[in-house]
C-alpha positions as CSV (number, residue, x, y, z in Angstrom):
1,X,93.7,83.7,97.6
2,X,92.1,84.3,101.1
3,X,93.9,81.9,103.1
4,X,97.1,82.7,104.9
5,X,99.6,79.6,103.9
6,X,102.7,79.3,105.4
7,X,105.7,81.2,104.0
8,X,108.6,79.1,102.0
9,X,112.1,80.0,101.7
10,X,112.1,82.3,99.0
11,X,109.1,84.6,100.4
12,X,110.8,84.7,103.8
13,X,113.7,86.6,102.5
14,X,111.7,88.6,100.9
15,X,109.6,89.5,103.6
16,X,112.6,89.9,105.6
17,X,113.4,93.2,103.8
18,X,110.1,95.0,104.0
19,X,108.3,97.2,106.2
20,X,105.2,95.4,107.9
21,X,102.5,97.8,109.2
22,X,100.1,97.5,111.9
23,X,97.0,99.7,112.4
24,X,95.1,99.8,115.7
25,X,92.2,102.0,117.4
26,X,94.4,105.0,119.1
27,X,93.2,104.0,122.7
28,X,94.6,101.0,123.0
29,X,98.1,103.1,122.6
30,X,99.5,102.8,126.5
31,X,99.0,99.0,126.6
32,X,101.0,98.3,123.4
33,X,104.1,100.9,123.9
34,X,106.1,99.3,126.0
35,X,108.9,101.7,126.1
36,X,110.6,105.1,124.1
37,X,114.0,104.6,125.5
38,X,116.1,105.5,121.9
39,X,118.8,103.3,123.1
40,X,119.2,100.0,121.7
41,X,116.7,101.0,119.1
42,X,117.3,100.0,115.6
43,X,117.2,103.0,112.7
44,X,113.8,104.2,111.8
45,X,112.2,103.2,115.5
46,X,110.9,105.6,118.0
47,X,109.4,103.0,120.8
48,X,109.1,99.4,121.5
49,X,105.6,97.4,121.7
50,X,103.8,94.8,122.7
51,X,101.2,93.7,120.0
52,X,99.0,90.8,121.8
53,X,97.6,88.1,119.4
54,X,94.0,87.6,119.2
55,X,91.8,85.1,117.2
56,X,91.3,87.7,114.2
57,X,87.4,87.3,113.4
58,X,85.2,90.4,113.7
59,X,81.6,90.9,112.8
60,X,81.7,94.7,113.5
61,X,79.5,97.1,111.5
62,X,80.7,97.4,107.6
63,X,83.8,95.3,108.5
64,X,84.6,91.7,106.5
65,X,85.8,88.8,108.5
66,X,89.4,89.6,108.4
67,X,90.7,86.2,108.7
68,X,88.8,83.7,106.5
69,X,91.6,81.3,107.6
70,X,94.9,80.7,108.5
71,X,96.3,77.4,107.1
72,X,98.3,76.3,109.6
73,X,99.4,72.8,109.9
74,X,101.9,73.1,112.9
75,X,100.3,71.0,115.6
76,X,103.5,69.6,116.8
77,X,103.9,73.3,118.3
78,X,100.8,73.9,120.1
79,X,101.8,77.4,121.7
80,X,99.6,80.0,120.7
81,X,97.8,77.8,118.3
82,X,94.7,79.9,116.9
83,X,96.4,82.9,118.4
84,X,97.5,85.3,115.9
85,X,99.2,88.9,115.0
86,X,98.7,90.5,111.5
87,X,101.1,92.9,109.8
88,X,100.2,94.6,106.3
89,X,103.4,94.3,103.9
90,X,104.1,98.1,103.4
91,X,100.9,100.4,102.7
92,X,98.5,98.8,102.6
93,X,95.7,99.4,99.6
94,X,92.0,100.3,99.8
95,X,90.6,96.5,99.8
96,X,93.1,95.3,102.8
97,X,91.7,98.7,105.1
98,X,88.3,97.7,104.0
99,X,88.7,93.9,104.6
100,X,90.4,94.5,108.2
101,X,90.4,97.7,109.4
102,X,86.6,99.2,107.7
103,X,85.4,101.0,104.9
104,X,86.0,104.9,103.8
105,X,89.5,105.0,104.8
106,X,92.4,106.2,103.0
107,X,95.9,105.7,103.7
108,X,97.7,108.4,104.9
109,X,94.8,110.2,106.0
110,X,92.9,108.0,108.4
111,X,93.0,110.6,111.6
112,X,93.3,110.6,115.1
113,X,90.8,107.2,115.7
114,X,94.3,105.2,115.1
115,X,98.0,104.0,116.0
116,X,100.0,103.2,113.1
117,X,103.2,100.9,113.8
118,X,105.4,100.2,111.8
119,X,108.1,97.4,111.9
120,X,111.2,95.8,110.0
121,X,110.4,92.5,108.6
122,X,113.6,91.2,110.1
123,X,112.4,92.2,113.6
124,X,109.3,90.6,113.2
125,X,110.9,87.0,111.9
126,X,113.3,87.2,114.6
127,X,110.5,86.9,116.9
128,X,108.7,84.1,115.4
129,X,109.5,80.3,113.5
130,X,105.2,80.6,112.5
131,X,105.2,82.9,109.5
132,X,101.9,83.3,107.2
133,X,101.0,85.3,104.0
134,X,97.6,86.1,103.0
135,X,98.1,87.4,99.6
136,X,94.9,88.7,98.7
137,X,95.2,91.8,101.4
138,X,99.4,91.3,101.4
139,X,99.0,90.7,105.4
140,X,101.5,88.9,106.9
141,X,100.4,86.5,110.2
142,X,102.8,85.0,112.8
143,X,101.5,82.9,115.6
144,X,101.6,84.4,118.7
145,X,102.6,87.7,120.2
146,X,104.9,90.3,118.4
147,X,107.1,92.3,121.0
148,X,109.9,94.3,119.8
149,X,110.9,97.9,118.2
150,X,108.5,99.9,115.9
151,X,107.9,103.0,114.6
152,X,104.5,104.3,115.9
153,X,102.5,107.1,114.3
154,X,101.9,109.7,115.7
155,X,105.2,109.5,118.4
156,X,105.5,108.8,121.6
Protein backbone atom coordinates (compact mmCIF):
# COMPACT_ATOMS: atom_id res chain seq x y z
CA UNK A 1 0.00 0.00 0.00
CA UNK A 2 1.37 3.53 -0.91
CA UNK A 3 -0.16 5.54 1.67
CA UNK A 4 1.50 6.26 5.00
CA UNK A 5 -1.44 5.46 7.73
CA UNK A 6 -0.99 6.08 11.13
CA UNK A 7 0.78 3.60 13.33
CA UNK A 8 -1.45 1.57 16.14
CA UNK A 9 -0.29 0.15 19.23
CA UNK A 10 1.20 -2.98 18.25
CA UNK A 11 3.44 -1.42 15.28
CA UNK A 12 4.66 1.27 17.53
CA UNK A 13 6.43 -1.10 19.81
CA UNK A 14 7.71 -2.57 17.15
CA UNK A 15 9.08 0.23 15.55
CA UNK A 16 10.34 1.26 18.76
CA UNK A 17 13.03 -1.45 18.51
CA UNK A 18 14.45 -0.84 15.08
CA UNK A 19 16.94 1.12 13.44
CA UNK A 20 15.39 3.89 11.12
CA UNK A 21 17.74 5.23 8.42
CA UNK A 22 17.92 8.41 6.64
CA UNK A 23 19.74 9.16 3.42
CA UNK A 24 20.58 12.63 2.28
CA UNK A 25 22.80 14.46 -0.55
CA UNK A 26 26.39 14.80 1.34
CA UNK A 27 26.35 18.71 1.09
CA UNK A 28 23.69 19.27 3.11
CA UNK A 29 25.99 17.60 6.01
CA UNK A 30 26.97 20.96 8.25
CA UNK A 31 23.33 22.07 8.36
CA UNK A 32 21.93 18.75 9.83
CA UNK A 33 24.99 17.83 12.37
CA UNK A 34 24.28 19.70 15.05
CA UNK A 35 26.89 18.53 17.34
CA UNK A 36 29.72 15.36 17.94
CA UNK A 37 30.13 16.01 21.60
CA UNK A 38 30.18 11.87 22.72
CA UNK A 39 28.73 12.88 25.97
CA UNK A 40 25.23 12.24 26.62
CA UNK A 41 25.16 10.14 23.55
CA UNK A 42 23.31 6.96 23.56
CA UNK A 43 25.33 3.58 22.33
CA UNK A 44 25.85 3.32 18.67
CA UNK A 45 25.71 7.41 18.06
CA UNK A 46 28.63 9.49 16.94
CA UNK A 47 26.68 13.14 16.56
CA UNK A 48 23.47 14.74 16.97
CA UNK A 49 21.22 16.26 14.05
CA UNK A 50 18.74 18.31 12.95
CA UNK A 51 16.69 16.65 10.07
CA UNK A 52 14.19 19.60 8.89
CA UNK A 53 10.75 18.37 7.50
CA UNK A 54 9.82 19.19 4.15
CA UNK A 55 6.56 18.50 2.03
CA UNK A 56 8.19 15.17 0.43
CA UNK A 57 7.14 15.50 -3.34
CA UNK A 58 9.85 15.53 -5.97
CA UNK A 59 9.69 15.43 -9.76
CA UNK A 60 13.49 15.16 -10.21
CA UNK A 61 14.96 13.22 -13.15
CA UNK A 62 14.32 9.19 -12.89
CA UNK A 63 12.97 9.77 -9.36
CA UNK A 64 9.07 8.58 -8.31
CA UNK A 65 6.95 10.91 -6.25
CA UNK A 66 8.16 9.74 -2.92
CA UNK A 67 5.09 10.50 -1.00
CA UNK A 68 1.94 9.54 -2.83
CA UNK A 69 0.24 10.49 0.51
CA UNK A 70 0.29 10.69 3.95
CA UNK A 71 -3.09 9.81 5.59
CA UNK A 72 -3.13 11.91 8.29
CA UNK A 73 -6.34 12.74 10.00
CA UNK A 74 -4.85 14.84 12.97
CA UNK A 75 -6.30 18.28 12.41
CA UNK A 76 -6.90 18.96 15.97
CA UNK A 77 -2.93 19.34 15.99
CA UNK A 78 -2.27 21.68 13.25
CA UNK A 79 1.66 22.12 14.01
CA UNK A 80 3.63 21.06 11.16
CA UNK A 81 0.65 19.83 9.29
CA UNK A 82 1.83 18.73 5.68
CA UNK A 83 5.35 18.96 7.07
CA UNK A 84 7.10 15.75 7.15
CA UNK A 85 10.48 13.62 8.01
CA UNK A 86 10.96 10.08 6.47
CA UNK A 87 13.04 7.28 8.03
CA UNK A 88 13.59 3.89 6.11
CA UNK A 89 13.03 0.88 8.78
CA UNK A 90 16.50 -0.72 8.60
CA UNK A 91 18.16 -1.16 5.03
CA UNK A 92 16.39 -0.21 3.02
CA UNK A 93 15.77 -2.55 -0.43
CA UNK A 94 16.23 -1.66 -4.11
CA UNK A 95 12.48 -0.32 -4.84
CA UNK A 96 12.42 2.16 -1.58
CA UNK A 97 16.15 3.80 -3.00
CA UNK A 98 14.51 3.91 -6.39
CA UNK A 99 11.12 5.32 -5.18
CA UNK A 100 12.84 8.11 -2.82
CA UNK A 101 16.24 8.42 -3.24
CA UNK A 102 16.76 7.40 -7.47
CA UNK A 103 17.56 4.70 -9.55
CA UNK A 104 21.03 2.52 -9.90
CA UNK A 105 21.81 2.54 -6.35
CA UNK A 106 22.74 -0.14 -4.14
CA UNK A 107 22.97 -0.23 -0.50
CA UNK A 108 26.05 -0.22 0.97
CA UNK A 109 27.70 1.08 -1.88
CA UNK A 110 26.08 4.40 -2.83
CA UNK A 111 29.44 6.71 -2.57
CA UNK A 112 30.49 9.93 -1.55
CA UNK A 113 27.10 11.95 -3.19
CA UNK A 114 25.41 10.94 0.37
CA UNK A 115 25.03 11.21 4.40
CA UNK A 116 23.65 8.18 5.86
CA UNK A 117 22.04 8.61 9.41
CA UNK A 118 21.04 6.31 11.28
CA UNK A 119 18.75 6.42 14.42
CA UNK A 120 17.05 4.28 17.30
CA UNK A 121 13.39 3.99 16.82
CA UNK A 122 12.99 4.94 20.41
CA UNK A 123 14.76 8.26 19.83
CA UNK A 124 12.71 9.03 17.03
CA UNK A 125 9.14 8.28 18.90
CA UNK A 126 10.41 10.16 21.80
CA UNK A 127 10.38 13.08 19.66
CA UNK A 128 7.14 12.84 18.02
CA UNK A 129 3.09 11.81 19.17
CA UNK A 130 2.59 11.85 14.77
CA UNK A 131 3.89 8.52 13.70
CA UNK A 132 3.29 7.05 10.02
CA UNK A 133 4.13 3.83 8.07
CA UNK A 134 4.23 3.52 4.44
CA UNK A 135 4.57 -0.15 3.98
CA UNK A 136 5.24 -0.51 0.52
CA UNK A 137 8.96 1.17 0.75
CA UNK A 138 8.99 0.22 4.94
CA UNK A 139 9.42 4.26 5.50
CA UNK A 140 8.45 5.47 8.57
CA UNK A 141 6.94 9.47 8.61
CA UNK A 142 6.52 11.66 11.68
CA UNK A 143 5.17 15.12 11.37
CA UNK A 144 7.51 17.57 11.90
CA UNK A 145 11.15 17.95 12.56
CA UNK A 146 13.41 15.04 13.93
CA UNK A 147 16.24 16.45 16.22
CA UNK A 148 18.19 14.18 18.32
CA UNK A 149 21.25 11.50 18.32
CA UNK A 150 22.24 9.46 15.18
CA UNK A 151 24.81 7.63 13.78
CA UNK A 152 26.05 9.43 10.53
CA UNK A 153 27.95 7.72 7.80
CA UNK A 154 30.77 8.60 7.02
CA UNK A 155 31.76 10.29 10.74
CA UNK A 156 32.02 13.40 11.85
Amino acid sequence: MPIAYPVGSAKLEDLRARTFVHITKAAHRDGIITGTDPAGLPAGANCRVHLKAGQGWSVAPFRLLRDYSVLDPYLHNLKNYGRYTYFFVGAPGRWALTKNIGGGLTWGSMGDDFLILSVRGEDVLACTDLLFYRPDDNVVVIRGDYSGPACADPAP
